[in-house]
C-alpha positions in Angstrom: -10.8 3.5 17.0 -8.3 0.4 17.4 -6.1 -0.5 14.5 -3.4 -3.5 14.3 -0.4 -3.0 13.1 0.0 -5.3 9.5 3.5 -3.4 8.6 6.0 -0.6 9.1 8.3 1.0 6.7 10.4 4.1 5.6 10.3 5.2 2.1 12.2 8.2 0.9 12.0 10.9 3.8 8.6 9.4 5.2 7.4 6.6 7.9 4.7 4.9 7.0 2.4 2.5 9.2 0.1 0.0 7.6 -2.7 -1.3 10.1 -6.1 -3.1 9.7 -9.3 -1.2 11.1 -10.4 -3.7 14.0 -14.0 -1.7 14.5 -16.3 -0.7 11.9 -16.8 2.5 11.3 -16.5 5.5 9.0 -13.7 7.6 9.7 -11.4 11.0 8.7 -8.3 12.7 9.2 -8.0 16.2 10.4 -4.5 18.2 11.0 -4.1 17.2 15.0 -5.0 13.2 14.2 -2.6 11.2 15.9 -1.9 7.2 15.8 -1.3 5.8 19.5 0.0 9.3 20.3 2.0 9.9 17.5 0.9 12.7 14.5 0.7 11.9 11.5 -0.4 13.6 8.6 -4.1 14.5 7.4 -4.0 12.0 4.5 -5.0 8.8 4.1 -4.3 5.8 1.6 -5.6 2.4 1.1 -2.9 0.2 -0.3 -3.3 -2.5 -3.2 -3.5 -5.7 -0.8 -5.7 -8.6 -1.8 -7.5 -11.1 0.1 -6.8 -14.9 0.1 -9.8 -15.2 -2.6 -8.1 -12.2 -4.9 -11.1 -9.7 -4.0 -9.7 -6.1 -2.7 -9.1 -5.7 1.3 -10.9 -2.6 2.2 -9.9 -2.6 5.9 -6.2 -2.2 5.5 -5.3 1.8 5.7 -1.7 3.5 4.8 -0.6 6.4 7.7 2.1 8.9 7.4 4.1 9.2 10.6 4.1 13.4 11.1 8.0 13.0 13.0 10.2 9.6 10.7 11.6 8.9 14.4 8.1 8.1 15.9 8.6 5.4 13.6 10.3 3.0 16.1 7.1 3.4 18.4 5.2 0.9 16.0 5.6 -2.9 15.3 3.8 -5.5 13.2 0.7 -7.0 15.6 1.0 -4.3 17.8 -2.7 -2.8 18.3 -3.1 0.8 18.2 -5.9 3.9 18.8 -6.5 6.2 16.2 -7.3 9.8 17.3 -9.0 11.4 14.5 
C-alpha cells in the first residue's frame, strides 16, 4: 500500500513519519510491519490535521520508526510502501 511522505520528525526518544494513504483501503499493523523497509511499531495514530474547508483529514496516518536512525531514510514527498 503506497503512502507519501507529508512530514518527518523526532520527538523525545521516537521518529515519527507522517504520510497520506495514496490507495484506499482498510488496513492494520502487526509486530513485523515495515514502512519502505524500515520497522516500525504495531501502532498507529491519526493526527489532528484539517482540510482547507476545516472538516477532519482521514487519510493522513502517524508511524513510529522501530530503529530513530532509520529516520533519515524518509523525506517530505517521498512515496513509500507500507508492509502490513
Amino acid at each position: 500500500m503506497k503512502f507519501k511522505v507529508e512530514f518527518v520528525y523526532k520527538l523525545d526518544q521516537e521518529a515519527y513519519v507522517m504520510a497520506r494513504q495514496l490507495e484506499v483501503s482498510n488496513f492494520s499493523l502487526s509486530a513485523s510491519s515495515r514502512l519502505e523497509g524500515a520497522p516500525i511499531r504495531p501502532f498507529l495514530s491519526q493526527p489532528r490535521k484539517l482540510r482547507s474547508d476545516g472538516s477532519p483529514d482521514l487519510d493522513v496516518f502517524a508511524f513510529i520508526l522501530a530503529n530513530r536512525d532509520d529516520m533519515e531514510r524518509f523525506w517530505v514527498g517521498q512515496v513509500v510502501e507500507l508492509e502490513p
